[in-house]
C-alpha positions as CSV (number, residue, x, y, z in Angstrom):
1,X,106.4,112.4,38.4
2,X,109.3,110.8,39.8
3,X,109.5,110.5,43.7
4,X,113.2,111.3,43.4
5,X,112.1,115.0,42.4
6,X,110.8,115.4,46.3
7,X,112.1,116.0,49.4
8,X,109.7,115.0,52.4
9,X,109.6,116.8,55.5
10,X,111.4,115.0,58.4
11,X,109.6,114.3,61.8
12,X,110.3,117.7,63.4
13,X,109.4,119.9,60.4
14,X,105.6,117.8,60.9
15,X,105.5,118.6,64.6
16,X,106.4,122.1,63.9
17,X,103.6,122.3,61.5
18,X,101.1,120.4,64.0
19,X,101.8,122.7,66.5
20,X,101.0,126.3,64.2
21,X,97.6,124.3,62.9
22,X,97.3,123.7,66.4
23,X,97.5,127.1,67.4
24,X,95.9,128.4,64.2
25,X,92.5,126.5,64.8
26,X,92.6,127.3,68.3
27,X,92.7,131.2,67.4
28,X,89.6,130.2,65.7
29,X,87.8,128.2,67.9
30,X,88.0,129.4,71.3
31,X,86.8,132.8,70.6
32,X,83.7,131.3,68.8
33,X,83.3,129.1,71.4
34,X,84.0,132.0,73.7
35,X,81.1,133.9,72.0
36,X,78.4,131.3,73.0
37,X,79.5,130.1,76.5
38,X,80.6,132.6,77.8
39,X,83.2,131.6,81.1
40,X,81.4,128.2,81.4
41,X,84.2,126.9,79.1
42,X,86.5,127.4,81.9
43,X,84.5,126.5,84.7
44,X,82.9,123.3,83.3
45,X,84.7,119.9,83.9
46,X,82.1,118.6,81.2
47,X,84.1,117.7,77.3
48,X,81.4,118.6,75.4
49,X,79.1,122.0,76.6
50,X,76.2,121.7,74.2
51,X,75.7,121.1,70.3
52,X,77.2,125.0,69.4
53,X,80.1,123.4,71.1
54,X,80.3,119.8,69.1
55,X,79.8,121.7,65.9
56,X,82.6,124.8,66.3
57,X,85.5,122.4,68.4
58,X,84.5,119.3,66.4
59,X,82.8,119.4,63.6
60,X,84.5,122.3,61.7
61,X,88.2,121.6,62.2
62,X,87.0,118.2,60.8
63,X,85.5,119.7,57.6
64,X,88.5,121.9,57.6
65,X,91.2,118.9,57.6
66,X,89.1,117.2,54.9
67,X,88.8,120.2,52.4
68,X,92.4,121.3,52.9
69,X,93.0,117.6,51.7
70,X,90.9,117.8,48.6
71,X,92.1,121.0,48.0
């Protein structure tokens, strides 16, 4: 195909879209993560809470992104 058939999204349409992902795997995560820790996700300063943490607010979105690639 010819690139001159397309019409790339400009920087603002991206950022728009990075924010609803954004939002989108946050709806997700947080009430998974949520589920498993209860209010310690608020009331810890640590980044990481314990491996349920690493694998819903890490590891998933990354499988996600690299799927949705693929796919």
């Amino acid at each position: 195909m010819n690139d001159e058939e397309y019409e790339y999204a400009g920087f603002w349409i991206r950022v728009g879209a990075s924010l609803i992902d954004s939002l989108l795997l946050i709806m997700i995560t947080l009430p998974l993560t949520m589920m498993v820790y209860g209010d310690l996700v608020w009331e810890s300063e640590a980044i990481i809470l314990g491996p349920a943490d690493f694998l819903i607010n890490y590891t998933l979105p990354f499988i996600a992104i690299v799927l949705f690639w693929f796919l």
